[in-house]
Backbone as CSV, one residue per row, in Angstrom:
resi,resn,N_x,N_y,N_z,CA_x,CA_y,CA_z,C_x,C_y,C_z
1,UNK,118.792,96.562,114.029,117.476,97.154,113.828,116.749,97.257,115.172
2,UNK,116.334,98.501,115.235,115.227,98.586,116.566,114.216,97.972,116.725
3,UNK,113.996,97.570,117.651,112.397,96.486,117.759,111.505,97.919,118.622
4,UNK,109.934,98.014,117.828,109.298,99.051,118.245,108.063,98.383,119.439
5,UNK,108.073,99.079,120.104,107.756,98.375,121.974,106.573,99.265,121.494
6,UNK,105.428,100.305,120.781,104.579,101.015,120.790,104.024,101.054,119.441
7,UNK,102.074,100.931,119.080,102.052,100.766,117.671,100.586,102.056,118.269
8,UNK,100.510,103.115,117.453,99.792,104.319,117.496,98.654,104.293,116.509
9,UNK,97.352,104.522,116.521,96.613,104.606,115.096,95.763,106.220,115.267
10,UNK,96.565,106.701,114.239,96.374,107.663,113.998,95.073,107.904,112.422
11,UNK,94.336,109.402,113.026,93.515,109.617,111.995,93.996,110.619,111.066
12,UNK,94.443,111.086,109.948,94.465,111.862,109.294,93.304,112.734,108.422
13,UNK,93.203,114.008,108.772,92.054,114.242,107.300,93.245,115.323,106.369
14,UNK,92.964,115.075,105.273,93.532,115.253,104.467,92.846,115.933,103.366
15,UNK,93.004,117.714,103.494,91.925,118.662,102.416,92.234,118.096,101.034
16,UNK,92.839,118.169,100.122,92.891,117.711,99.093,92.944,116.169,98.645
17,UNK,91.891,115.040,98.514,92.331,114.013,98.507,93.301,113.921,96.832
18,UNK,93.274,114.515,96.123,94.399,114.227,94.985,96.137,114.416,95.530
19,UNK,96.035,115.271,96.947,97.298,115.017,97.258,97.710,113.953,98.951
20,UNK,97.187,112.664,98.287,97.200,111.881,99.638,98.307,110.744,99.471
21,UNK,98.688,111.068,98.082,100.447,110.332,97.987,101.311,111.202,98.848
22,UNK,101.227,112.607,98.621,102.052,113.546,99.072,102.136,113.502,100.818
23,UNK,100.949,113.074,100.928,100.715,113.098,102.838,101.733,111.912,103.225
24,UNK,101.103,110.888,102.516,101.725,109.669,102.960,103.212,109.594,102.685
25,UNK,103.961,109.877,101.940,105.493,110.650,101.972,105.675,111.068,102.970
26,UNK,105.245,112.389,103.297,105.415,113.531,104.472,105.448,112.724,106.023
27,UNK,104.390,111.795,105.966,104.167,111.266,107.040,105.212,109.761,107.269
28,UNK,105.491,109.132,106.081,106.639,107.725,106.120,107.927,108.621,106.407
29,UNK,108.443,110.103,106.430,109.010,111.001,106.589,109.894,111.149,108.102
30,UNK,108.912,111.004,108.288,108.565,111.506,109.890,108.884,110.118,110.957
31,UNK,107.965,109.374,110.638,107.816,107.789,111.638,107.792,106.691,110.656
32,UNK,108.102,105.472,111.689,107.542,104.140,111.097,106.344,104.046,110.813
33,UNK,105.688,103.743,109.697,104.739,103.672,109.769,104.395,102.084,108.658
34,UNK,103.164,101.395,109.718,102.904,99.866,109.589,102.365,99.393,108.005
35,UNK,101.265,100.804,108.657,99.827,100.400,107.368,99.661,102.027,107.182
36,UNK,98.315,102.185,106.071,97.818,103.225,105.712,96.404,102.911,105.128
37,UNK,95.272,103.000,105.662,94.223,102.791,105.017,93.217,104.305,104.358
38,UNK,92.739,104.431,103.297,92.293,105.375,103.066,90.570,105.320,102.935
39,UNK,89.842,106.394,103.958,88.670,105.879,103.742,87.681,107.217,103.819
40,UNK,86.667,107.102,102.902,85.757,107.916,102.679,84.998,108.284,103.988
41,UNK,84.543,110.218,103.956,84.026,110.350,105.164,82.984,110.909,104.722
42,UNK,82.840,111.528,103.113,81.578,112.031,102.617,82.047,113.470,102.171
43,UNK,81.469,113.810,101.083,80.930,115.210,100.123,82.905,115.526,100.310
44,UNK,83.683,114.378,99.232,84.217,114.399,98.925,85.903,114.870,99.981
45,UNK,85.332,114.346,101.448,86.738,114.455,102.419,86.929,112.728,102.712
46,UNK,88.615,112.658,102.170,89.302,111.243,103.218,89.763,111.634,104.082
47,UNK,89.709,110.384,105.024,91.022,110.200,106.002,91.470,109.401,105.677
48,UNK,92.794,109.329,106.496,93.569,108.230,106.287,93.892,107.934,107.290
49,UNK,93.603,106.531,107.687,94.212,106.271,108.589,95.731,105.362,108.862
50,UNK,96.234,105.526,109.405,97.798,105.332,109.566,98.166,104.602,111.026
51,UNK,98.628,103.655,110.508,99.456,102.560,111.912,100.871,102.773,111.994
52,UNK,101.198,103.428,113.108,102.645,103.781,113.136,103.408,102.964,114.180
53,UNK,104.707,102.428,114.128,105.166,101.868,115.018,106.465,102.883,115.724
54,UNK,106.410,102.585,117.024,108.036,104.065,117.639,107.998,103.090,118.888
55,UNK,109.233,103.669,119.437,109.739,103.090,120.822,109.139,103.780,121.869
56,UNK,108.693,103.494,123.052,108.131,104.445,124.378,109.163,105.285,124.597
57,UNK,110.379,105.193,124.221,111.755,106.459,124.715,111.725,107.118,123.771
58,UNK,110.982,107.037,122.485,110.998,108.537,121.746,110.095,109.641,122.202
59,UNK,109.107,109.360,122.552,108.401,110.574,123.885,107.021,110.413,123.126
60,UNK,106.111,111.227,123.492,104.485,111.341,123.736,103.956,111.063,122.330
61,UNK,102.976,110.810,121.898,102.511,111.648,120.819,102.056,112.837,120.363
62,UNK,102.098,113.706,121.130,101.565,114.903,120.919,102.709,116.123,119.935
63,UNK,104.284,115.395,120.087,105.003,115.979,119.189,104.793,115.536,117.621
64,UNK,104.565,114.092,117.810,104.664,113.468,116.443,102.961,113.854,115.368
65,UNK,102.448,114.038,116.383,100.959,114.932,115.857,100.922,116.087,115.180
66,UNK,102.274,117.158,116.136,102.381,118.292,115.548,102.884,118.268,114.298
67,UNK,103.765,117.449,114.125,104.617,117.587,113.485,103.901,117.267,111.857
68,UNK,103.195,116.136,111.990,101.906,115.617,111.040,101.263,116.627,110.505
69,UNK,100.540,117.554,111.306,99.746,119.144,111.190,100.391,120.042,110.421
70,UNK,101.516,119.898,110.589,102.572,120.984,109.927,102.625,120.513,108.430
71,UNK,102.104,119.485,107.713,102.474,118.615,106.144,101.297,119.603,105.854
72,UNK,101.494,120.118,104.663,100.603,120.619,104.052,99.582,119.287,103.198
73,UNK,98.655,120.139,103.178,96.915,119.277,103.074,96.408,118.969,103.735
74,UNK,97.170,118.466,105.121,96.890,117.751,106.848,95.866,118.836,107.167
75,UNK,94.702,118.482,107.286,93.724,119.615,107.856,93.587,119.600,109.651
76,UNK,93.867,118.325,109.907,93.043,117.997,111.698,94.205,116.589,111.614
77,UNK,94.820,115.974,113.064,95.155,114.599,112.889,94.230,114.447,114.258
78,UNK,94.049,113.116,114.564,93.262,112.740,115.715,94.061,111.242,116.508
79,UNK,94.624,111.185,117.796,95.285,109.839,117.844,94.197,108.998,118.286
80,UNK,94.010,107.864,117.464,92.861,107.125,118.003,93.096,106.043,118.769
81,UNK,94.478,105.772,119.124,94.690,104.699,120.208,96.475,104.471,120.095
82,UNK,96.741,104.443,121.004,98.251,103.732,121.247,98.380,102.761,122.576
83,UNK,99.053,101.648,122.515,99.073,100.459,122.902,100.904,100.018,122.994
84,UNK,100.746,99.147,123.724,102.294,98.564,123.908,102.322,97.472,123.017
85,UNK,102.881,96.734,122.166,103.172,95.682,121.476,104.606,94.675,122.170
């Protein structure tokens, strides 16, 4: 098993919150991911936010963002911090 050297917290907004099982699939899909918290932003939009763990040799985040954007319902992702562990 890989030991992950990088933990990312990512924001998700997510247009439909009735499909935020479907995100979170799409997105455990894609990466490791730690946690998932879901939290109200008002007049009926979540985010979610998401703790992902990856190695520094899988490359930037800016692919793994795109790639997030591309899940349908994903309206915006935002990286709100990545760190070495």
């Amino acid at each position: 098993m890989a030991e992950y050297n990088v933990v990312a917290q990512l924001k998700v907004y997510v247009e439909n919150p009735e499909q935020m099982d479907s995100v979170k699939t799409g997105i455990e899909n894609l990466a490791k991911v730690q946690d998932f918290k879901e939290e109200d932003v008002g007049f009926g939009i979540k985010v979610l936010k998401v703790t992902i763990l990856m190695m520094d040799s899988e490359g930037g985040m800016d692919e793994l963002e795109e790639k997030i954007k591309t899940l349908e319902n994903v309206s915006q992702v935002e990286v709100e911090g990545v760190s070495r562990v």
